[in-house]
Biopython code that builds the backbone (N, CA, C, O; Angstrom):
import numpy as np
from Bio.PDB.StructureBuilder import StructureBuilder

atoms = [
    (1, "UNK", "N", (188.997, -299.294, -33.692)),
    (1, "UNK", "CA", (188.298, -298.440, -32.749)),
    (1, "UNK", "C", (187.260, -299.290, -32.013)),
    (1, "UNK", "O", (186.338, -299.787, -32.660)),
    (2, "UNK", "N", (187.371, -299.495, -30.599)),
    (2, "UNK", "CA", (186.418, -299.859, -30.118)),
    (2, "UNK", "C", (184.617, -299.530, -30.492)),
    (2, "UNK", "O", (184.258, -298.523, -31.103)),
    (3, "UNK", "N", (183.971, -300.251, -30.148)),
    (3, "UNK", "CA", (182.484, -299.787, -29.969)),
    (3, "UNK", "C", (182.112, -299.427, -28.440)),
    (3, "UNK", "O", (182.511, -299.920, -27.385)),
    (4, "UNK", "N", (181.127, -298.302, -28.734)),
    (4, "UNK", "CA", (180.408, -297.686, -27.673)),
    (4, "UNK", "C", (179.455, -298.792, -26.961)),
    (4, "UNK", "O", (178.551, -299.403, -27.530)),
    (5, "UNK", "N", (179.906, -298.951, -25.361)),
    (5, "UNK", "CA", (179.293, -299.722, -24.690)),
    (5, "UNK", "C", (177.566, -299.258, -24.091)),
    (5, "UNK", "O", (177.413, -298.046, -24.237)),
    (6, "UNK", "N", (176.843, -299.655, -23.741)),
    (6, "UNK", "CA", (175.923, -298.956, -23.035)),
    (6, "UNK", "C", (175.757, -298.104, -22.154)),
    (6, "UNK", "O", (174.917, -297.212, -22.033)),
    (7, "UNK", "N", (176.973, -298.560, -21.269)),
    (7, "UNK", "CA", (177.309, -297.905, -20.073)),
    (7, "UNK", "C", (177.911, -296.629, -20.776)),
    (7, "UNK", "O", (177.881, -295.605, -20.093)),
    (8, "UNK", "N", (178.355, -296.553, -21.814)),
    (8, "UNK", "CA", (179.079, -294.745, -21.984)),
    (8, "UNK", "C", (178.013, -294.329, -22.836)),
    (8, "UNK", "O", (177.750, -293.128, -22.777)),
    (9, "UNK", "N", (177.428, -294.932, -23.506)),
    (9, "UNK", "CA", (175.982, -294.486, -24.051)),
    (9, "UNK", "C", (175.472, -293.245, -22.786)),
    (9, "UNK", "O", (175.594, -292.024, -22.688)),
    (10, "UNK", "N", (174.696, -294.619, -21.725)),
    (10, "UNK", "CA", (173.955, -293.977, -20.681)),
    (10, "UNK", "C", (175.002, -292.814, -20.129)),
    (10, "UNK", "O", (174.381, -292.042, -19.399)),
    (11, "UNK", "N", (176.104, -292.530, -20.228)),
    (11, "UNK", "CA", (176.905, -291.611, -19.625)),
    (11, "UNK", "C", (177.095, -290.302, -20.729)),
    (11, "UNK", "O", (177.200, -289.090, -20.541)),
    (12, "UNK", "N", (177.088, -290.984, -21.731)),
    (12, "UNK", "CA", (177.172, -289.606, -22.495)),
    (12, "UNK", "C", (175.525, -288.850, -22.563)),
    (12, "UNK", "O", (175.305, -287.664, -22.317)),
    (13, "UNK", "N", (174.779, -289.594, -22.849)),
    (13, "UNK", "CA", (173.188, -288.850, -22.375)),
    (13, "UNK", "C", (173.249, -287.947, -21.127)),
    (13, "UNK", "O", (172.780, -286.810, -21.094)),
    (14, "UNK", "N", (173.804, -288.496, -20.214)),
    (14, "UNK", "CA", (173.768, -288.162, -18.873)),
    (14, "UNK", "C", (174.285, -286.904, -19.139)),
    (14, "UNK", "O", (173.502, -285.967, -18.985)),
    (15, "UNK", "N", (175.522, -286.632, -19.537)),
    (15, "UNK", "CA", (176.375, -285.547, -19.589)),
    (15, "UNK", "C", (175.968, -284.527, -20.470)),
    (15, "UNK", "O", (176.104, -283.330, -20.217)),
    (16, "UNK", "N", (175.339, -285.099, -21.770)),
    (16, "UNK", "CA", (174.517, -283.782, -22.621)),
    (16, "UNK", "C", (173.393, -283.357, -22.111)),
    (16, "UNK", "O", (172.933, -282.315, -22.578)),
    (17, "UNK", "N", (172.717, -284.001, -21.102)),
    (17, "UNK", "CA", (171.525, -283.493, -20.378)),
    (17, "UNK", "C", (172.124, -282.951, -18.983)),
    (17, "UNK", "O", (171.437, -282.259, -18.232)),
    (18, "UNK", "N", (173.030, -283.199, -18.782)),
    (18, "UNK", "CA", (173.426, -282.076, -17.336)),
    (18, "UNK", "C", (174.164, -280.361, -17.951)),
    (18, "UNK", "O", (174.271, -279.208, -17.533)),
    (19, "UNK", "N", (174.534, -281.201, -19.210)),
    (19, "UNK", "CA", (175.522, -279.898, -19.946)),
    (19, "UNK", "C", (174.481, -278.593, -20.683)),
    (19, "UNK", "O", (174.919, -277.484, -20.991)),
    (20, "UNK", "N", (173.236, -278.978, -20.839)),
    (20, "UNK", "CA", (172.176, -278.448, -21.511)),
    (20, "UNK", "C", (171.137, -277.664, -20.410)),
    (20, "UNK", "O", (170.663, -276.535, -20.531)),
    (21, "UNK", "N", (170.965, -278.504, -19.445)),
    (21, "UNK", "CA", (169.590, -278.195, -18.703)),
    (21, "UNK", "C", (169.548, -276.826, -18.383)),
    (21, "UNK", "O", (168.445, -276.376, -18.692)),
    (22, "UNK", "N", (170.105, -276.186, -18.013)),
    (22, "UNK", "CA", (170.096, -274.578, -17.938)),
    (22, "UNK", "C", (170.198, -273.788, -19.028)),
    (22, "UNK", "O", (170.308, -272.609, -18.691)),
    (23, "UNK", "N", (170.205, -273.930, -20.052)),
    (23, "UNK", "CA", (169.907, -272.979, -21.115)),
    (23, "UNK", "C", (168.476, -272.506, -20.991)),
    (23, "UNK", "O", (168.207, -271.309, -21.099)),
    (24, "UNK", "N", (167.449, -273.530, -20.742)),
    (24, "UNK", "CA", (165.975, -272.535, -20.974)),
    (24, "UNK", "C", (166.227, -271.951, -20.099)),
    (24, "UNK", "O", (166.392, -270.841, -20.605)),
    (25, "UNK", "N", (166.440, -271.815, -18.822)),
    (25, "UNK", "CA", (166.601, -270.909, -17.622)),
    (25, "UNK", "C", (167.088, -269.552, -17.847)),
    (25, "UNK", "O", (166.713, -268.456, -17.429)),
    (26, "UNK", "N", (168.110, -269.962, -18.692)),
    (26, "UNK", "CA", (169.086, -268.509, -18.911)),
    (26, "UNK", "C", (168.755, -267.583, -19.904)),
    (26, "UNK", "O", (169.035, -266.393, -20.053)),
    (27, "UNK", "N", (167.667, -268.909, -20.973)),
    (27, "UNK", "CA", (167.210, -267.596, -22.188)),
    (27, "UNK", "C", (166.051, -266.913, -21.366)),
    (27, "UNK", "O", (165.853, -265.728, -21.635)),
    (28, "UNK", "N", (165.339, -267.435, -20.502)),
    (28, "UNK", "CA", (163.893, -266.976, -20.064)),
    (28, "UNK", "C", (164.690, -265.626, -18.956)),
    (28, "UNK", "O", (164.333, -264.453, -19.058)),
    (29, "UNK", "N", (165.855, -266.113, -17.880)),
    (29, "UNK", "CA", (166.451, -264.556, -17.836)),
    (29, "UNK", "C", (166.598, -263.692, -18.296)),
    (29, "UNK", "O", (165.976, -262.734, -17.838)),
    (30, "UNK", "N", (167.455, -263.472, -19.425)),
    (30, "UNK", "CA", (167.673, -262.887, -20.373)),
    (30, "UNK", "C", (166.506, -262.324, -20.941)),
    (30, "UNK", "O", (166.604, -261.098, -20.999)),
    (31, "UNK", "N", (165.334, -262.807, -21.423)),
    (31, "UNK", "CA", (164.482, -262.825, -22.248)),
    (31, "UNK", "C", (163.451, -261.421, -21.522)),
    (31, "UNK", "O", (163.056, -260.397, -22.078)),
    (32, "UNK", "N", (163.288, -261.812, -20.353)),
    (32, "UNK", "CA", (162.326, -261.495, -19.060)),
    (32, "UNK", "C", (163.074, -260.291, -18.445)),
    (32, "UNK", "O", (162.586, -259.162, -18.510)),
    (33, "UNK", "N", (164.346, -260.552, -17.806)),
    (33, "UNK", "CA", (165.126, -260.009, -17.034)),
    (33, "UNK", "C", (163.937, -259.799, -15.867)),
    (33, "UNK", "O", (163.197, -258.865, -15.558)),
    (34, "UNK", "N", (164.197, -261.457, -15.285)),
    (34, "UNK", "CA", (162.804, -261.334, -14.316)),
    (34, "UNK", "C", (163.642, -262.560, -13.713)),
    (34, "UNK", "O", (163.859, -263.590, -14.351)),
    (35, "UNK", "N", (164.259, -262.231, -11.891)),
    (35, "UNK", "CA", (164.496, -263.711, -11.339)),
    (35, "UNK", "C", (163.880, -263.620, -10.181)),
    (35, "UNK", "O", (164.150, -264.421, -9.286)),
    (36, "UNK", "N", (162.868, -262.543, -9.994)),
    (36, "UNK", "CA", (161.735, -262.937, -8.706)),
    (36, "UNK", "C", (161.485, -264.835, -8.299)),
    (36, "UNK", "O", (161.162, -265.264, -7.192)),
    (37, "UNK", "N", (161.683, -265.471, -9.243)),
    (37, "UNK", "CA", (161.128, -266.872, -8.616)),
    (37, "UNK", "C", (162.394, -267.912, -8.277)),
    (37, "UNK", "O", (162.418, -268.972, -7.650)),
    (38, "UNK", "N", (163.487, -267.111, -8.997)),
    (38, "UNK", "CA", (164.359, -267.829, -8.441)),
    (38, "UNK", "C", (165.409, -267.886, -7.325)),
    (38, "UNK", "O", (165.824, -266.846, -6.812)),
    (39, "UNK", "N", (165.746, -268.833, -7.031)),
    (39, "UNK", "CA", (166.202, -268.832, -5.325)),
    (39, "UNK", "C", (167.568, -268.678, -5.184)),
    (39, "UNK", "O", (168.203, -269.630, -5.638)),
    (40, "UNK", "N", (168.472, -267.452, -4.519)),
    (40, "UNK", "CA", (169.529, -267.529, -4.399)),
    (40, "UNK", "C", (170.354, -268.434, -3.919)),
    (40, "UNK", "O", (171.546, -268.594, -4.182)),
    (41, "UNK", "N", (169.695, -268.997, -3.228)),
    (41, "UNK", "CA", (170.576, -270.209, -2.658)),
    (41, "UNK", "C", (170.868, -271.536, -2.576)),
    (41, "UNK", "O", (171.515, -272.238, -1.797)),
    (42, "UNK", "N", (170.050, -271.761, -3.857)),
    (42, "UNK", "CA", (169.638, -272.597, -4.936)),
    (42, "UNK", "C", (170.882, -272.561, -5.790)),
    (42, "UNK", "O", (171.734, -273.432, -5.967)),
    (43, "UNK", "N", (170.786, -271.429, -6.240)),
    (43, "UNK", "CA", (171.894, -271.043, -7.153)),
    (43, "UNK", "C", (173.077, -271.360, -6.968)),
    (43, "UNK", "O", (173.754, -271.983, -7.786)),
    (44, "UNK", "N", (173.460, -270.967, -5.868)),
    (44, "UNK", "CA", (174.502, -270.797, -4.934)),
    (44, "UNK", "C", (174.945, -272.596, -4.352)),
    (44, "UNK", "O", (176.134, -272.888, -4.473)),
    (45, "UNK", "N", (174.364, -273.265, -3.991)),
    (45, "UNK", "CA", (174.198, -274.409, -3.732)),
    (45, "UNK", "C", (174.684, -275.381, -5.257)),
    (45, "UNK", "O", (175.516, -276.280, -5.136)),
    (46, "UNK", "N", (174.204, -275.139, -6.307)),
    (46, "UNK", "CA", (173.721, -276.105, -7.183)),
    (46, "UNK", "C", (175.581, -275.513, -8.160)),
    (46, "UNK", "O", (176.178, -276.138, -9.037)),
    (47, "UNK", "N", (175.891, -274.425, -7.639)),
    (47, "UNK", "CA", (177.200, -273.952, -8.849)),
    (47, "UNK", "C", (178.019, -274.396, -7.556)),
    (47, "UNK", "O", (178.921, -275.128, -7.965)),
    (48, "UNK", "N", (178.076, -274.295, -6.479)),
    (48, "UNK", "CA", (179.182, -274.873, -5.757)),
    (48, "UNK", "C", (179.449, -276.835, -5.974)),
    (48, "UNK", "O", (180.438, -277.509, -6.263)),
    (49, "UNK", "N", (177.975, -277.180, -5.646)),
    (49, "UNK", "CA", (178.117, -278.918, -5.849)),
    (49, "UNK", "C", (178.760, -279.353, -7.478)),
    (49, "UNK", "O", (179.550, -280.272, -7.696)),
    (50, "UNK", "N", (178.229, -278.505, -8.394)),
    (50, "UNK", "CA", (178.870, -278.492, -9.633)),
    (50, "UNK", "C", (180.233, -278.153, -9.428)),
    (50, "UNK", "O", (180.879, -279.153, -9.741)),
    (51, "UNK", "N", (180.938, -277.315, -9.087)),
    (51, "UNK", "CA", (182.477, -277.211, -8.882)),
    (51, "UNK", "C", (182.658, -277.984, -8.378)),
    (51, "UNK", "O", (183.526, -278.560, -9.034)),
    (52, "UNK", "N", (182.335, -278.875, -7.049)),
    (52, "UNK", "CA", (182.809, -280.159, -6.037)),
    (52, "UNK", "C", (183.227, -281.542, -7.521)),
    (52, "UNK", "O", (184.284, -282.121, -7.774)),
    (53, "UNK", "N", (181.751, -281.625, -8.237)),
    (53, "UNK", "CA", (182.044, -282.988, -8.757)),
    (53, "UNK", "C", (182.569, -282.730, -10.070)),
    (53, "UNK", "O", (182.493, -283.590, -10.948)),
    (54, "UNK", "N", (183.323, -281.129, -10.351)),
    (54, "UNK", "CA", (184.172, -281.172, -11.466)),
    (54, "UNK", "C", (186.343, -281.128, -10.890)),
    (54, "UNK", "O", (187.420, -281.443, -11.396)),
    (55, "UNK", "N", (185.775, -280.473, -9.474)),
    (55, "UNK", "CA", (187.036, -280.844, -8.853)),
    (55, "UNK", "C", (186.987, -282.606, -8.656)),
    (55, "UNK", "O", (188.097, -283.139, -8.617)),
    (56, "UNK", "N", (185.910, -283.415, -8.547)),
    (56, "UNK", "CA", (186.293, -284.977, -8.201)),
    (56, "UNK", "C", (186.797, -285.560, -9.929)),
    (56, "UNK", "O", (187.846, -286.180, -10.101)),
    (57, "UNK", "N", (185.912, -285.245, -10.978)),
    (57, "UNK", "CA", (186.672, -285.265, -11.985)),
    (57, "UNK", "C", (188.013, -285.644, -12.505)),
    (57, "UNK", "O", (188.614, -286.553, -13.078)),
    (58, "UNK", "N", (188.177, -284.301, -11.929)),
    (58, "UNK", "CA", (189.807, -284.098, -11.850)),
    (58, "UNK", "C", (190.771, -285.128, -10.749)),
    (58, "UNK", "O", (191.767, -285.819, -10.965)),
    (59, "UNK", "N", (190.135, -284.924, -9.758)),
    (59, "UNK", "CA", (190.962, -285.868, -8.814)),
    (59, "UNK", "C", (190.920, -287.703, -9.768)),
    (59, "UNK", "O", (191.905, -288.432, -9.891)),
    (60, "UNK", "N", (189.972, -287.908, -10.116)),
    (60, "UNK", "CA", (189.936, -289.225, -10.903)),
    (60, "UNK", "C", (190.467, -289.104, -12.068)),
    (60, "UNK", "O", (190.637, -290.203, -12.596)),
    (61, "UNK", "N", (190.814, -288.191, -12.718)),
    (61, "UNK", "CA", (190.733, -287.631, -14.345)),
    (61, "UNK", "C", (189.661, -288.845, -15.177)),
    (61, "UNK", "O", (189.848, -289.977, -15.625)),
    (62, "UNK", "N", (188.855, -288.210, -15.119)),
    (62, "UNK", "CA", (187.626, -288.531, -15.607)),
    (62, "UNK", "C", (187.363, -287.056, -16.616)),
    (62, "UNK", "O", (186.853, -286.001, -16.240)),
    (63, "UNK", "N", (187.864, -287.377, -17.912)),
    (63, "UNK", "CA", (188.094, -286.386, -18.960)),
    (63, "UNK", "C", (186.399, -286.067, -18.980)),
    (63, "UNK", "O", (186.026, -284.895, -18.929)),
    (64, "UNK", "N", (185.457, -287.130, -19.055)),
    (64, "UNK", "CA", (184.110, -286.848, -19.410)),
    (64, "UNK", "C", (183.291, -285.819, -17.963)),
    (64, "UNK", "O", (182.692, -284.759, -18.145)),
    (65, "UNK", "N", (183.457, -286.375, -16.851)),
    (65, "UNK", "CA", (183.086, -285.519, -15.883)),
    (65, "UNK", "C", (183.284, -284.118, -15.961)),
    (65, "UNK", "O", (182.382, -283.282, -16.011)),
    (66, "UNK", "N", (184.606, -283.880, -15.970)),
    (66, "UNK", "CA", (185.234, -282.649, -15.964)),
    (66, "UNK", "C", (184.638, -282.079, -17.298)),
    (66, "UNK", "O", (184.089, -280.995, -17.101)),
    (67, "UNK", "N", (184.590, -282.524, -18.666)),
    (67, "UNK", "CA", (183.782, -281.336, -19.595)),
    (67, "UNK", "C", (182.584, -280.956, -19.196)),
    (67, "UNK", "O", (182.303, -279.758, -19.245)),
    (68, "UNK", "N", (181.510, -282.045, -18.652)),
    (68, "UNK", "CA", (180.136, -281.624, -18.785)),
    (68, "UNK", "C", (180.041, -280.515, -17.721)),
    (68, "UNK", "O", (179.438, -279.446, -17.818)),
    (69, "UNK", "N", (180.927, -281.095, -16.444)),
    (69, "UNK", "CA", (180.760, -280.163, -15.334)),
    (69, "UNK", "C", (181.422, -279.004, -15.416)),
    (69, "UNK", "O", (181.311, -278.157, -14.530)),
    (70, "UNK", "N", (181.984, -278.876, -16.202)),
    (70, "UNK", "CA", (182.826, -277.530, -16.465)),
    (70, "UNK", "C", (181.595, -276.387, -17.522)),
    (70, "UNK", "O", (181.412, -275.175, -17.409)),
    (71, "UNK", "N", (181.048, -277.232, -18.342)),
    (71, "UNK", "CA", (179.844, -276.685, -19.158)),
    (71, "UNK", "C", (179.179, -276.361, -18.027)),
    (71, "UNK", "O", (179.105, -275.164, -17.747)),
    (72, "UNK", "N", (178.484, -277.468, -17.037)),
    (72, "UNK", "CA", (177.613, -276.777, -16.199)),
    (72, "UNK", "C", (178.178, -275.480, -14.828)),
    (72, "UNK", "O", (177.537, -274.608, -14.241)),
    (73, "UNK", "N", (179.300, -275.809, -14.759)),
    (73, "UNK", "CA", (179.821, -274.405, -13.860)),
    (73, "UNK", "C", (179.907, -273.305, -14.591)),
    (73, "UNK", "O", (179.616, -272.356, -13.863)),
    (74, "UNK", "N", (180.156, -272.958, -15.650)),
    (74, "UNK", "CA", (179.906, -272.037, -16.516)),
    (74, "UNK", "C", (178.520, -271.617, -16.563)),
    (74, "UNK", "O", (178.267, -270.434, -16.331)),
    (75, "UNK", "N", (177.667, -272.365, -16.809)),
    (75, "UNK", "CA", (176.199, -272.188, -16.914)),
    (75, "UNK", "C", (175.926, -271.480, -15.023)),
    (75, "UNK", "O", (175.100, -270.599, -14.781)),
    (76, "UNK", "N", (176.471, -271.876, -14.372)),
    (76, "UNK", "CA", (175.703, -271.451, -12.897)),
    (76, "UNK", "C", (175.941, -270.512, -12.308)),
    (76, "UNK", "O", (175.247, -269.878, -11.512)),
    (77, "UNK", "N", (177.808, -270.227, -12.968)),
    (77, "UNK", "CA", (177.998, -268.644, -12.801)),
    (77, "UNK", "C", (177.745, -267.635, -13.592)),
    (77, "UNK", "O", (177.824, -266.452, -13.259)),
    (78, "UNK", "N", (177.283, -268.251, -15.179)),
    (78, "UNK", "CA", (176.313, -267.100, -15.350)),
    (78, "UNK", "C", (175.138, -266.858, -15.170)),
    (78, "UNK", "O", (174.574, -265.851, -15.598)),
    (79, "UNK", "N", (174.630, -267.724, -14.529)),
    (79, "UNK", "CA", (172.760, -267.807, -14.034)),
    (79, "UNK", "C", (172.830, -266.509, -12.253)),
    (79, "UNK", "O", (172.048, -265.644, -11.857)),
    (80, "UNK", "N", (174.246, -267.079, -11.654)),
    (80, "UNK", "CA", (174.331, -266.250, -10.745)),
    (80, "UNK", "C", (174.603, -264.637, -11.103)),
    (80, "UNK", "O", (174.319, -263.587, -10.525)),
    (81, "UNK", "N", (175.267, -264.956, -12.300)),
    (81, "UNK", "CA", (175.693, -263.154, -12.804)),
    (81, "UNK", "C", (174.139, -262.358, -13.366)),
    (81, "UNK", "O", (173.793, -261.207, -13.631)),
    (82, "UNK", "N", (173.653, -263.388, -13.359)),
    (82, "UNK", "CA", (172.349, -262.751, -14.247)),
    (82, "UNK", "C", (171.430, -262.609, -13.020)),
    (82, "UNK", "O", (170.770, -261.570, -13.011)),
    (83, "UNK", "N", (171.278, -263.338, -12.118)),
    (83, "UNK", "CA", (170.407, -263.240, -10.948)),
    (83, "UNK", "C", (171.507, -261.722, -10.334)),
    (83, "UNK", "O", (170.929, -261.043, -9.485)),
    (84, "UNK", "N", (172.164, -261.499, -10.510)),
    (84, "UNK", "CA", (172.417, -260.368, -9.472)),
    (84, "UNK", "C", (172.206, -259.421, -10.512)),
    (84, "UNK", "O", (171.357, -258.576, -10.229)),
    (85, "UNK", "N", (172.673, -259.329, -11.509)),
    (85, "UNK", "CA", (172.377, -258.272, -12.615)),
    (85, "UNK", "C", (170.584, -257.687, -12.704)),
    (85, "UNK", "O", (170.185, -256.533, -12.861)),
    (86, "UNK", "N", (169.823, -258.889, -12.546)),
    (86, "UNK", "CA", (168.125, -258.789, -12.663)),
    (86, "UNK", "C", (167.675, -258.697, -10.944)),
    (86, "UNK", "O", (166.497, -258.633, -10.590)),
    (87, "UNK", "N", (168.488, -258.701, -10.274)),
    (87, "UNK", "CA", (167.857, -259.265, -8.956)),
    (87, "UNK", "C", (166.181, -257.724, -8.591)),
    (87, "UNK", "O", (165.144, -257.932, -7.961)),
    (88, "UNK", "N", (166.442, -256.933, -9.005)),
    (88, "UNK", "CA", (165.544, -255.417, -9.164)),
    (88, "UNK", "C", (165.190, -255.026, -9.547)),
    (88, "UNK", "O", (165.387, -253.811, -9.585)),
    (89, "UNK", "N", (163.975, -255.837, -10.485)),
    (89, "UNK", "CA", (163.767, -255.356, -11.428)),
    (89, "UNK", "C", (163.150, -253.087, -11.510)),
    (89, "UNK", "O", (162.398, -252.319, -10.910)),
    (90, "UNK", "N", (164.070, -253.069, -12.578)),
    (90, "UNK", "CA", (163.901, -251.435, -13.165)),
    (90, "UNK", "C", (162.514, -251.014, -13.281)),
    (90, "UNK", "O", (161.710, -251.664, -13.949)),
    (91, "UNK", "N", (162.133, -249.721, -12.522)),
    (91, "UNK", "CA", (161.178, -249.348, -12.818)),
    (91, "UNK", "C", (161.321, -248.045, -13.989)),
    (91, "UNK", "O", (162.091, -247.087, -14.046)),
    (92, "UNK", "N", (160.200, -248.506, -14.869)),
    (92, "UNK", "CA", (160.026, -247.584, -16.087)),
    (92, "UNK", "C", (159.355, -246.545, -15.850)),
    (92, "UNK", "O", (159.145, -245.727, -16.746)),
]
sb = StructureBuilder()
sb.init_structure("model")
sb.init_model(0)
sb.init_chain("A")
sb.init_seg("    ")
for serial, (resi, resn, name, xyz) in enumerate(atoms, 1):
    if name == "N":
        sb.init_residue(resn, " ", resi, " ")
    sb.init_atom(name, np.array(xyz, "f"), 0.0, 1.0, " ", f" {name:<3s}", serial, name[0])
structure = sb.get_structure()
């Protein structure tokens, strides 16, 4: 079995920190059911460029691209499902 070079070191960091970064986001949704501060088109922007560089992935088959970015398109369409679900907040 080969050894892990630096370069997939620095790439696998890369990929558990792109694959992660939206979880606090989504528990503090959830948590709050509060997305007054966040920006639809942000959202909207940041889950489309995520689909772009999990479709380039694929065009390269770049097995590692395609998981993390597939973790993070998952993460952006449910940040978008949750921003439309909270977008009002309920009055009690």
């Amino acid at each position: 079995m080969d050894s892990i070079t630096l370069v997939q070191l620095v790439g696998i960091l890369a990929i558990s920190l792109a694959a992660t970064m939206d979880i606090p986001q989504i528990i503090k949704m959830l948590t709050t059911k509060d997305v007054s501060g966040i920006s639809l088109i942000m959202l909207i922007m940041k889950t489309v460029m995520i689909g772009v560089w999990l479709g380039y992935g694929a065009l390269i088959d770049d097995k590692f691209l395609m998981i993390a970015n597939s973790v993070c398109f998952i993460d952006g369409l449910w940040m978008l499902f949750l921003w439309n679900k909270y977008k009002i907040k309920k009055v009690e």
